[in-house]
C-alpha positions in Angstrom: -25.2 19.9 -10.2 -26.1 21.0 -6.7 -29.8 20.6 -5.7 -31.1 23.4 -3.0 -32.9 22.6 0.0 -36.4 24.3 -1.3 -36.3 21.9 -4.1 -36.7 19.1 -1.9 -38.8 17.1 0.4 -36.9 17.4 3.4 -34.8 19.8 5.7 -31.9 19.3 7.5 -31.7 21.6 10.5 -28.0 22.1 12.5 -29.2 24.1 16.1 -25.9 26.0 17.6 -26.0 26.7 21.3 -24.3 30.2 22.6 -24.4 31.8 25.9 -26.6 34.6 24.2 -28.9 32.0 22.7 -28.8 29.7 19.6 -28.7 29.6 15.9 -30.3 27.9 13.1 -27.9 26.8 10.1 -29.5 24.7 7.2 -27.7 22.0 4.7 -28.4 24.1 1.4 -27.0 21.8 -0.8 -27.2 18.0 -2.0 -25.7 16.3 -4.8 -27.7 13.0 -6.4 -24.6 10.9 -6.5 -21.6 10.1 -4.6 -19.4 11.1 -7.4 -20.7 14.5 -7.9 -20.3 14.6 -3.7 -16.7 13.8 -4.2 -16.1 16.1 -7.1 -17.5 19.0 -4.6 -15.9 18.0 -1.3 -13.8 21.7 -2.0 -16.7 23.7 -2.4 -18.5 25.6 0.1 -20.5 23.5 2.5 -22.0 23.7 6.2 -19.5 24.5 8.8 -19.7 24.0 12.3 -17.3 24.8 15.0 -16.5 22.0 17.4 -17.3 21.5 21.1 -20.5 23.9 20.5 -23.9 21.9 21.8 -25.7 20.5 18.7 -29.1 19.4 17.8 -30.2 18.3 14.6 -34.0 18.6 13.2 -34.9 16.5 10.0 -38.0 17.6 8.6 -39.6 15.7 5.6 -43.3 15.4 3.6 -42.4 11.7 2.7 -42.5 10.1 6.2 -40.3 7.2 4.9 -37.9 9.2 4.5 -34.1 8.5 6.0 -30.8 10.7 7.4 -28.0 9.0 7.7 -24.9 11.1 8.9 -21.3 9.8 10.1 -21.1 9.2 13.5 -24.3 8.7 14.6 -23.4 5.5 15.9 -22.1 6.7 19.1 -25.4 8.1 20.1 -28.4 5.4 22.7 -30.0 3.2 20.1 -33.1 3.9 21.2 -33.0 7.5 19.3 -32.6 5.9 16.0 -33.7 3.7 13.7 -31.4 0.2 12.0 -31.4 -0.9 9.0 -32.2 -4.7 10.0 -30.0 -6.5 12.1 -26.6 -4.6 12.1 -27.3 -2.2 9.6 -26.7 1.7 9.3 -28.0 3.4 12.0 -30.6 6.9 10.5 -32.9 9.3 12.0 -36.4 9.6 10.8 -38.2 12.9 9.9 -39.8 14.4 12.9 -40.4 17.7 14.6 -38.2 17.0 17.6 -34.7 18.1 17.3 -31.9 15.1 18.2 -29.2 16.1 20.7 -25.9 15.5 19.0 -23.7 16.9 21.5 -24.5 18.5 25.0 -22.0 19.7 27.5 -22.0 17.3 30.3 -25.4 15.1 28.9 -25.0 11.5 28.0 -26.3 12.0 24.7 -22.4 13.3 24.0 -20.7 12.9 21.2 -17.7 14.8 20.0 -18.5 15.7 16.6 -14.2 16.6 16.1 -12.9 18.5 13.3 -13.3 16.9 10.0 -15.7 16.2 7.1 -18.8 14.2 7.7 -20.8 12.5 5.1 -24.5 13.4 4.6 -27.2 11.2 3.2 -31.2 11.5 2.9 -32.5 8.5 1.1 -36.5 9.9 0.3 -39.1 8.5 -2.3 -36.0 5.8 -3.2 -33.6 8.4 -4.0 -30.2 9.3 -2.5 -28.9 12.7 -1.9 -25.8 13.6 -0.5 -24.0 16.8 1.6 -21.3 17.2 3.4 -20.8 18.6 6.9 -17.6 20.0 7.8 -16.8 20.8 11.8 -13.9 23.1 12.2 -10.7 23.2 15.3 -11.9 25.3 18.2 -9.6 24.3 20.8 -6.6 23.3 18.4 -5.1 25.0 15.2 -5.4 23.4 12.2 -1.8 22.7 11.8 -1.9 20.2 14.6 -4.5 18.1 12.6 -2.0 18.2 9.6 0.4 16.8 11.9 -1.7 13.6 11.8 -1.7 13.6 7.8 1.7 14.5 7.4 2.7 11.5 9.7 0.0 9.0 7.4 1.9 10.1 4.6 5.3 9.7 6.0 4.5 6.4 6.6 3.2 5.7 3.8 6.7 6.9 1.8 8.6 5.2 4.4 7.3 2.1 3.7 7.5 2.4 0.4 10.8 3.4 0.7 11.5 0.1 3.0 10.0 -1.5 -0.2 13.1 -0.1 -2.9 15.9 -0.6 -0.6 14.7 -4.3 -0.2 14.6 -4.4 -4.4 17.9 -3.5 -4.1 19.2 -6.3 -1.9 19.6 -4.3 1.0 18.2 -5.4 4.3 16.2 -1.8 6.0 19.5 -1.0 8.5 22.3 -2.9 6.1 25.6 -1.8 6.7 26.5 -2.4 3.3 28.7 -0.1 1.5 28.3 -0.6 -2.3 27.1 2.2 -3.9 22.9 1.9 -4.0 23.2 3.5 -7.4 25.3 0.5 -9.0 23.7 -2.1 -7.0 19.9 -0.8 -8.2 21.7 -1.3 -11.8 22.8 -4.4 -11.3 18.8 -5.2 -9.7 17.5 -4.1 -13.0 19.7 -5.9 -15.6 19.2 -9.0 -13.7 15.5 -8.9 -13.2 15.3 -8.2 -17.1 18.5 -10.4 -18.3 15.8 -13.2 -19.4 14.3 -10.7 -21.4 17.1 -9.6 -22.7 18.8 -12.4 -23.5 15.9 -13.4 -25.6 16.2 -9.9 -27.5 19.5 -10.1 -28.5 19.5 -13.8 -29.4 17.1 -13.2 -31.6 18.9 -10.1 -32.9 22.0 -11.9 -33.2 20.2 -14.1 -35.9 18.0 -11.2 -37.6 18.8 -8.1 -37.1 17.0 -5.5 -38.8 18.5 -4.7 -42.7 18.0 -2.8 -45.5 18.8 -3.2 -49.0 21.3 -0.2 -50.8 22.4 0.0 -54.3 26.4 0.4 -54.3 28.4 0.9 -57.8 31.5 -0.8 -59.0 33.3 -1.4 -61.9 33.7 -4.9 -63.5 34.0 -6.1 -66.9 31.1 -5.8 -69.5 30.3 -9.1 -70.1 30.3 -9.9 -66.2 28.0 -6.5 -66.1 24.2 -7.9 -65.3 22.4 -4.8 -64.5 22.8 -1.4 -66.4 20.9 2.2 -64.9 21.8 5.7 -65.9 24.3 6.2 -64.1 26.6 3.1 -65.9 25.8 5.0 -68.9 26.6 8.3 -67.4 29.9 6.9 -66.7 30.5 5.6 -70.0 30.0 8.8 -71.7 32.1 10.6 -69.0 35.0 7.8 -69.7 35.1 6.3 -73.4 38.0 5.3 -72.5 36.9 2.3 -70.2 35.0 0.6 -72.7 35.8 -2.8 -71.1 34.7 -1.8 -68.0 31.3 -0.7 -66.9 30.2 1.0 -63.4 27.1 -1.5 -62.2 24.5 -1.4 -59.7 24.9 -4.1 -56.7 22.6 -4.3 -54.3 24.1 -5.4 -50.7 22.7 -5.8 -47.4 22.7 -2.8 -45.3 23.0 -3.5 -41.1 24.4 0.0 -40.4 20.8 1.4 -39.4 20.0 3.6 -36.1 17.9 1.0 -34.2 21.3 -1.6 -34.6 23.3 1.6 -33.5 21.5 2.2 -30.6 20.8 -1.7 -29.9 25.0 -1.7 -30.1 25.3 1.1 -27.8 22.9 -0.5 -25.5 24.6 -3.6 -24.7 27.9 -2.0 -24.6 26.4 0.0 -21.8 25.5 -3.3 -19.9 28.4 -5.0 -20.3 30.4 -1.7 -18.9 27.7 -1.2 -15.9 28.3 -5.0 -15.1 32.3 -4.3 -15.0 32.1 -1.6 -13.2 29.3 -3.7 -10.4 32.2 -6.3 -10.5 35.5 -4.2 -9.7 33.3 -2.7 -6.5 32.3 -6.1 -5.2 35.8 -7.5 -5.6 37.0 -4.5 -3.7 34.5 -4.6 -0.9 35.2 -8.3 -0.8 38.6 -7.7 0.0 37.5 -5.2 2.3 35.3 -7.1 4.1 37.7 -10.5 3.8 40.2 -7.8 5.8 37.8 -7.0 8.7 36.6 -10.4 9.5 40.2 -11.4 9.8 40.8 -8.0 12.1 37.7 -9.1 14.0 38.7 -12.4 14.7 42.5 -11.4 16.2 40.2 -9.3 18.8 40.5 -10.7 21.8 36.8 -9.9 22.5 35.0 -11.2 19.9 31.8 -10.0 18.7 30.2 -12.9 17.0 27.5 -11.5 15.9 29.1 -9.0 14.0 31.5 -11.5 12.7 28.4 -13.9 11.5 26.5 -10.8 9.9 29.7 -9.8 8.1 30.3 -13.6 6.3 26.6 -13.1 5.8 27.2 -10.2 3.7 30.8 -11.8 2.4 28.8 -14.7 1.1 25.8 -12.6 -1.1 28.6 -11.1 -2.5 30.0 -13.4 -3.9 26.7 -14.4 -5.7 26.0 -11.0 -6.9 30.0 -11.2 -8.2 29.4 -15.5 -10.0 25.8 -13.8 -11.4 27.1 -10.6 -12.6 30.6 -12.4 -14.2 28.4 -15.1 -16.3 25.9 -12.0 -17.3 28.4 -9.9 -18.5 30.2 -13.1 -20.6 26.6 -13.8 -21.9 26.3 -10.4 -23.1 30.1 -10.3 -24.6 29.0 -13.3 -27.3 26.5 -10.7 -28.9 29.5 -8.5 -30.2 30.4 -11.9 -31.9 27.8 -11.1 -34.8 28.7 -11.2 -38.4 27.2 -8.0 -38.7 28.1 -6.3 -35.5 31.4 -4.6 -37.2 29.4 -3.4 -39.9 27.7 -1.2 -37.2 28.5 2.1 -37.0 29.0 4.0 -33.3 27.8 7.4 -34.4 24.7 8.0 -33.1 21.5 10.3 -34.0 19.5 12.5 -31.6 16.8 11.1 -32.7 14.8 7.8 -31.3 14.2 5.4 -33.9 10.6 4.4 -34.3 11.3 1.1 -34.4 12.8 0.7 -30.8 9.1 1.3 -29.4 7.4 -0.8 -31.9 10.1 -4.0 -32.8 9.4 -6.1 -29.2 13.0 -6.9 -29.7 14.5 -3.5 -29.6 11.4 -2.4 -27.3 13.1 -4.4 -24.4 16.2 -2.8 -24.6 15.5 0.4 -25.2 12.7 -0.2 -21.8 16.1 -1.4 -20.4 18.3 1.8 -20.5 15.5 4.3 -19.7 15.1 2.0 -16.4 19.3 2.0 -16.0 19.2 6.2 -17.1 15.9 6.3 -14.3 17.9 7.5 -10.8 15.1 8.1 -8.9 11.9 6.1 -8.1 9.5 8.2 -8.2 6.5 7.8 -5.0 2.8 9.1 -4.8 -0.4 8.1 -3.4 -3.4 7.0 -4.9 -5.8 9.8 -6.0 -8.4 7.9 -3.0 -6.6 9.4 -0.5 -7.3 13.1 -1.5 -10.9 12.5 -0.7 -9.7 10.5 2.5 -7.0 13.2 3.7 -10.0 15.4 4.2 -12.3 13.1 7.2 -9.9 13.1 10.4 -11.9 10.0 11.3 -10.3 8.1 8.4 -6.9 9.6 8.6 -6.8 8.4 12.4 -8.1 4.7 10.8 -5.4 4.9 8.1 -2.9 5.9 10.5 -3.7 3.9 13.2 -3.7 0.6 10.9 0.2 2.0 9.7 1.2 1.9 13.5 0.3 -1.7 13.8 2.3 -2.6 10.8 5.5 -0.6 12.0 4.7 -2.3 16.2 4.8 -5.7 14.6 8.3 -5.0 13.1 9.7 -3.5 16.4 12.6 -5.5 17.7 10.7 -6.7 20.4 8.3 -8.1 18.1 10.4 -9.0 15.2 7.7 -9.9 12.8 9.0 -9.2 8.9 6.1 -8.5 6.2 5.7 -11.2 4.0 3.2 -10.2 1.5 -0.2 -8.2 0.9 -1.0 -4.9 0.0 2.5 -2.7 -1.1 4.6 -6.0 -0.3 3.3 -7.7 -3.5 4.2 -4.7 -5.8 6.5 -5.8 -8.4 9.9 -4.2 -7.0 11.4 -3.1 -10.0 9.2 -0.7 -11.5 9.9 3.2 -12.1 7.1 4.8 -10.2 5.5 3.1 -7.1 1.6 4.7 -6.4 1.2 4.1 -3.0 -2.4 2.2 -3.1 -5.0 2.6 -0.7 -6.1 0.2 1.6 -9.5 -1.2 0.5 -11.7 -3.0 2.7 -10.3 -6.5 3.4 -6.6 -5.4 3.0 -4.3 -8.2 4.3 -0.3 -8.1 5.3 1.1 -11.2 6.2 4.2 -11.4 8.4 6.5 -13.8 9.7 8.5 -14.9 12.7 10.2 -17.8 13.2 7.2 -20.4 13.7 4.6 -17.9 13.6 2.7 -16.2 11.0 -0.3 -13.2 11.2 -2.2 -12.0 9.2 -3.0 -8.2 9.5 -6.4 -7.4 8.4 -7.9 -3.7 7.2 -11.2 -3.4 7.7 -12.7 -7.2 6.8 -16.4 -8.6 6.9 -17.1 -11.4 9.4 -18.9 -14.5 8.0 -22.2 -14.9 10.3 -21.4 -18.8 8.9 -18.8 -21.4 10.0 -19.3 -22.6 6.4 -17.6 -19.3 5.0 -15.2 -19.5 6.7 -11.5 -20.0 6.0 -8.3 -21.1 7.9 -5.8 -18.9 6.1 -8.6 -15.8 4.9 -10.8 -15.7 7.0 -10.8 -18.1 10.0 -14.0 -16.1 12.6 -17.3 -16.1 11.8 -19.7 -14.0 14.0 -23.0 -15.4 16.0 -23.8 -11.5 16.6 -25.0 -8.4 14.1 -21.6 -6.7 14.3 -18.8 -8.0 11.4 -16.8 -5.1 10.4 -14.3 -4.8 13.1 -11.7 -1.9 11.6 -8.7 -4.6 12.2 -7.9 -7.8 13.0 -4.7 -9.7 13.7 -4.9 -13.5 13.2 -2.0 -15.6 14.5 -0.9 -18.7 13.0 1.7 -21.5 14.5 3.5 -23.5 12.4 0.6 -23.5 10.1 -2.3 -24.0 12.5 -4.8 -21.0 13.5 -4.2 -20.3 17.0 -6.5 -16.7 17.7 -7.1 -13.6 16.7 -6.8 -9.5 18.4 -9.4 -7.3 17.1 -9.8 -3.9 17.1 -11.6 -0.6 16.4 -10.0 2.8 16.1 -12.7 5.7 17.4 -11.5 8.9 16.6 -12.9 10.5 19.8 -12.7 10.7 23.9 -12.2 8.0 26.1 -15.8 8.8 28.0 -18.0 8.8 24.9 -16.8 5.0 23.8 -17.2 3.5 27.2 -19.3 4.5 29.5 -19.4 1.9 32.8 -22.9 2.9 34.0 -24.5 2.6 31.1 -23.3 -1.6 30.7 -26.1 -2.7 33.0 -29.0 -0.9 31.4 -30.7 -1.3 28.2 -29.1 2.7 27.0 -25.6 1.3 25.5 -24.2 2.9 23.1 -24.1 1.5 19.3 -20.5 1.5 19.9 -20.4 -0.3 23.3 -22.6 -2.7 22.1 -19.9 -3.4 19.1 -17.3 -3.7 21.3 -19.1 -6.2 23.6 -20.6 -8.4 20.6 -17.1 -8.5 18.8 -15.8 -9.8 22.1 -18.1 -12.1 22.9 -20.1 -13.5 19.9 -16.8 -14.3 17.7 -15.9 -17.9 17.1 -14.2 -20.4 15.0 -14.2 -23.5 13.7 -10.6 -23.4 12.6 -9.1 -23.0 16.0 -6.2 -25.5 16.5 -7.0 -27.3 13.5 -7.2 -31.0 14.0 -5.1 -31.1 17.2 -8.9 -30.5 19.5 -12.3 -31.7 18.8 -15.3 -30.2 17.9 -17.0 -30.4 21.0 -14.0 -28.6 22.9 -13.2 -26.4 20.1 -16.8 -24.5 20.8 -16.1 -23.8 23.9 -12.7 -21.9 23.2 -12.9 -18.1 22.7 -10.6 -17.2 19.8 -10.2 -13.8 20.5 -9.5 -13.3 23.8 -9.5 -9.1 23.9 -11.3 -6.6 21.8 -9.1 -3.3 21.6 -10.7 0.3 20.8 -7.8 2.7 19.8 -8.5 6.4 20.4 -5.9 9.7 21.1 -5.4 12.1 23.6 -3.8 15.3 23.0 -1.6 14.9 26.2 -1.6 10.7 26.6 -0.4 8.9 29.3 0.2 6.0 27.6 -2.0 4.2 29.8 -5.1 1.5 28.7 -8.0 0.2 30.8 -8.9 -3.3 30.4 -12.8 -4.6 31.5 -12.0 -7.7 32.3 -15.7 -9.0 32.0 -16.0 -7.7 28.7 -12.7 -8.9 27.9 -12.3 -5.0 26.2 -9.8 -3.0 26.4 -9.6 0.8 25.7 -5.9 2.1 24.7 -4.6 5.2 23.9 -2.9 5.6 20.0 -2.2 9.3 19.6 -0.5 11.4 16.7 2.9 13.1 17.4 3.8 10.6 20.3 5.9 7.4 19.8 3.1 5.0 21.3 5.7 2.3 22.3 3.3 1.4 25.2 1.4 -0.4 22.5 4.4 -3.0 22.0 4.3 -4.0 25.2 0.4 -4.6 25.3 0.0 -6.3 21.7 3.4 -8.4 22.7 1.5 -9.4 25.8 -1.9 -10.1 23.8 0.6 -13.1 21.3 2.0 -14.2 23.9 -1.2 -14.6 26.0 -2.8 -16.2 22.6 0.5 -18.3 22.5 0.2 -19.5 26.4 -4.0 -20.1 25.7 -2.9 -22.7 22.7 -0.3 -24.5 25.1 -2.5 -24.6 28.3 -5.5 -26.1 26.3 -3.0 -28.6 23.9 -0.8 -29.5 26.8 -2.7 -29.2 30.4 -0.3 -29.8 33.1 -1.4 -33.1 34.9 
C-alpha cells in the first residue's frame, strides 16, 4: 500500500527551472518493498520533463537518514556520500538543494527519458518511489524504436536458435522442407524414449478381461450364468449343448488404438522425410556434377554442396534404420487385434501410463507447427528504464558484432545457447548479472560477460570464469570480453554502456583535479587497477606476468541521435569513448573491437616471442 510523504520522516523536493521562475514538485508516494514498487511502476508517479535545470532538496528529522536515486553517479564525489569503498553513492538530508542538471554547469547530468528508481533508507527502513522523466526534444515513438530493436533481437536470436535445432546452418541453402525436417528433429531426439515405450508395449500392452458366449457341449460346460439358462429355455431343443461364459483377453482398448495410430504416424512422417532426401540427393548429385563441367569452377560452392550431400545422407542411414525399428512393433501378437477406429475422446491413461505418456507427448510435439517465442515477465519492469534497455541492447550488439563475417566468432554456449532445442515454447530469459556466452573461432575462444563482479582477490579468481581480479573499489564493469588461445587466457575488453552525452562521461579538465566524476573515476580504475594471475598461463612467470596489463582498453558505449560513427581514445587512460546508437547499423564497432583482438593477439605474441 502507498505511504504519503506526511506520514514520513523525510521529503523529497524536485525544483523545476522556467524562464518565468521555478516550481516545487514533491515525491508523494513510497512503497516499503521492492515488490510492491514493481507492482506500481503503472501507476501515477512524479514526472519530470527532460532537459529542464533540476535541483533536488532531501529534508529529513532522522539525520541518518539516506537518498539514493539512479544516476547519481555521474555527479563530483565530493557532493555525496559512499557506502564504503565502492559502494552506492546517496545524498544526506540537508537544507541545501543538489544541482542535478544546470544548462551549461559542470554539475550536468542528463537526467533522459525513462524511469528512475527511488530509495530513502531512514531509522533502518527502506522506502521506495519512482521518478519518471518524460521526451522533450524527441517523441516517444523514437524511444520505442530502441525497445522494439531489443526485442527483435531478442526473437531473432531465438529464432537463430530453432533453425539450428533443425539442422540448418542461419543462411543454409538447403531446400527440404523446414516442416519435415523439424519432424524428423523431434522423432529422433525422442526415438530413445520411444523405443523404450513401445518395447515395453510390445511385451505388455494394456488389457482387459470380457466375458464372450459360446456353445459347447454340457459336460465340457464349466461355468453356467443366466444367460446359459436363458438360452436353454429359449432352445429345449439343444439340450446337448449349452451357451457358456469365456472370459478372453481384451487388447482392442482406446489407449492401444491411439498408441497404433501413433506409430503408424511415425513410420509414414519418416517415409515421407526419406522420399525428399533421396530426391534432393539426386538433385544435389546433379548440380555438383553441372558444377564441375564449368569451366570456371567455384570450389567453394562445390565443397559446401558435398557438405550438404554428405548430412544427407546421414539424416537418410538414421531415418531408414528408425523407420525399420518402428515397423517391428506392428509385429505384435496383439497388434491385429487392434482396432483403427478411433474416439474423440483422450484416453486418461495416455497422460498418466509413462509408456503411453511419451507418445502421446510425441504427436502433440509432431501436430505443434509453430514454436511459440516470449520474453520473460523481467523484462516488462526492464522495458520501462531507457538506461537498461540501452544496457540490454547494447550487450545484444556485441553478441551479433562477434558473429559478423569479419569476426567470424559462432556462439558456443551460455545463456539462450544452452536451452534445450527441442522444446514447444522458448521464453526468452533475461540476462542476470554474470551472464556468459561463449564463442569460438578457429583457435580462439571468448567469453562474453553481462554485467559480472570482479574478485578484489587473485585467489578467487578463475582461468575459464573469471580470470581479473581488481586492486581498485570499482568491480562491476557492465561487460567484459575475455579471449582465450588455444586454451590459455590471453586479455580481456571491458566495457560500460552510459545512456547519456558524450560531455557528461568524460570531461578532459576535470582528469587533473581532485572533481572527477564517479563515472570517470570508474572508467580510469577499471583501466588501470585490473589484473591477473591467469594471463598466459604457464608460458610467463610470475614476476613478468605482474607487470602485464590484461586489458589493454576500457570502452564506454553511449548514442547519439545523429552519430558519426566516430570514437575518441585517451591514450593515457587507455579509455576509449564510442558511439553505439539505436536505429543505425553501428558497423564502425567491428572494425574497432576487431582491432582491440587483434591488438590482444599481437600483445600475447610480442611478450611470448620478442624479436631478437
Amino acid at each position: 500500500m502507498a505511504i504519503h510523504y506526511s506520514e514520513l520522516p523525510f521529503t523529497i523536493t524536485f525544483t523545476l527551472g522556467f524562464l518565468a521562475g521555478s516550481a516545487d514538485r514533491q515525491v508523494e508516494s513510497f512503497y516499503q518493498t521492492e515488490q510492491e514498487l514493481f507492482d506500481h511502476v503503472d501507476s501515477a508517479v512524479l514526472e519530470i520533463p527532460e532537459n529542464i535545470p533540476l535541483n533536488v532538496t532531501f529534508t529529513s528529522v532522522d539525520s541518518t537518514a539516506r537518498m539514493f536515486m539512479d544516476g547519481l553517479d555521474a555527479l563530483p564525489v565530493g557532493l555525496l556520500e559512499q557506502e564504503g569503498d565502492g559502494g552506492e553513492i546517496f545524498l544526506k538530508p540537508s537544507q541545501s538543494p543538489l544541482v542535478l542538471f544546470q544548462h551549461n554547469g559542470d554539475e550536468y547530468y542528463p537526467y533522459i527519458p525513462g524511469l528512475y528508481r527511488i530509495m530513502v533508507v531512514s531509522g533502518e527502513k527502506p522506502y521506495f518511489s519512482w521518478l519518471r522523466i518524460t521526451p522533450k526534444q524527441i517523441n516517444a515513438d523514437q524511444w520505442e524504436t530502441m525497445r522494439d530493436e531489443v526485442e527483435a533481437e531478442l526473437r531473432g536470436l531465438a529464432q537463430d536458435l530453432i533453425r539450428k535445432s533443425y539442422g540448418l546452418p542461419k543462411d543454409a541453402d538447403i531446400k527440404l522442407s523446414p516442416d519435415i525436417l523439424r519432424q524428423f528433429r523431434v522423432i529422433e531426439h525422442r526415438f530413445p524414449a520411444i523405443m523404450a515405450s513401445i518395447t515395453d508395449l510390445y511385451k505388455k500392452i494394456n488389457f482387459a478381461i470380457k466375458k464372450e458366449y459360446q456353445l459347447m457341449p454340457e459336460e465340457k460346460a464349466k461355468v453356467v450364468d443366466e444367460i446359459t439358462i436363458r438360452h436353454r429355455v429359449q432352445h429345449p431343443d439343444s439340450d446337448e449343448w449349452l451357451l457358456t461364459p469365456i472370459k478372453k483377453i481384451n487388447y482392442d482398448l482406446p489407449e492401444n488404438r491411439l498408441a497404433k495410430k501413433i506409430v503408424k504416424s511415425l513410420i509414414a512422417t519418416l517415409s515421407k522425410f526419406i522420399v525428399s532426401v533421396e530426391n534432393y540427393q539426386k538433385e544435389l548429385a546433379a548440380e555438383i556434377e553441372a558444377l564441375e563441367q564449368e569451366r570456371f569452377k567455384t570450389t567453394s560452392t562445390i565443397s559446401r554442396k558435398r557438405l550438404i550431400l554428405k548430412d544427407l545422407g546421414v539424416y537418410l542411414d538414421k531415418s531408414t534404420k528408425m523407420r525399420g525399428a518402428l515397423n517391428w512393433f506392428r509385429t505384435a501378437p496383439w497388434y491385429g487385434e487392434v482396432n483403427q477406429r478411433m474416439e474423440a475422446r483422450i484416453p486418461h491413461v495416455m497422460t498418466t501410463d509413462v509408456r503411453y505418456r511419451t507418445l502421446y507427448q510425441v504427436q502433440r510435439e509432431l501436430n505443434n507447427e509453430t514454436i511459440n517465442i516470449s520474453f520473460d515477465q523481467e523484462y516488462m519492469y526492464q522495458w520501462k528504464r531507457t538506461d537498461k534497455i540501452y544496457e540490454i541492447w547494447g550487450f545484444l550488439q556485441f553478441v551479433k558484432l562477434l558473429q559478423h563475417e569479419e569476426l567470424g566468432f559462432v556462439p558456443t554456449g551460455g545463456w539462450l545457447y544452452e536451452m534445450d532445442n527441442l522444446i514447444e515454447d522458448i521464453i526468452i530469459p533475461t540476462i542476470p548479472p554474470g551472464t556468459k556466452i561463449t564463442f569460438g573461432k578457429e583457435n580462439l575462444t571468448a567469453s562474453l560477460v553481462y554485467d559480472g563482479r570482479i574478485p578484489s582477490q587473485s585467489t578467487e579468481t578463475n582461468m575459464e570464469k573469471t580470470p581479473l581480479y581488481t586492486r581498485g573499489t570499482n568491480n562491476r564493469p557492465d561487460g567484459r570480453l575475455d579471449l582465450y588461445e588455444d586454451g590459455i587466457y590471453i586479455g580481456s575488453l571491458v566495457f560500460d554502456f552510459k545512456y547519456r552525452p558524450k560531455g557528461s562521461i568524460w570531461k578532459e579538465d576535470l582528469i587533473s583535479t581532485n572533481a572527477q566524476t564517479t563515472t570517470m573515476k570508474q572508467l580510469v580504475s577499471y583501466a588501470s587497477n585490473f589484473s591477473s594471475s591467469h594471463l598466459y598461463g604457464n608460458r610467463v612467470n610470475d614476476y613478468l606476468r605482474k607487470r602485464l596489463r590484461p586489458v589493454p582498453e576500457v570502452w564506454a558505449l553511449y548514442p547519439k541521435r545523429l552519430p558519426s560513427g566516430a570514437s575518441d581514445y585517451y591514450e593515457d587512460h587507455s579509455v576509449r569513448l564510442v558511439e553505439l546508437s539505436p536505429s543505425f547499423n553501428n558497423i564502425h564497432l567491428v572494425t574497432e573491437l576487431k582491432e582491440v583482438i587483434n591488438d590482444i593477439i599481437q600483445t600475447k605474441e610480442s611478450v611470448l616471442h620478442p624479436m631478437g
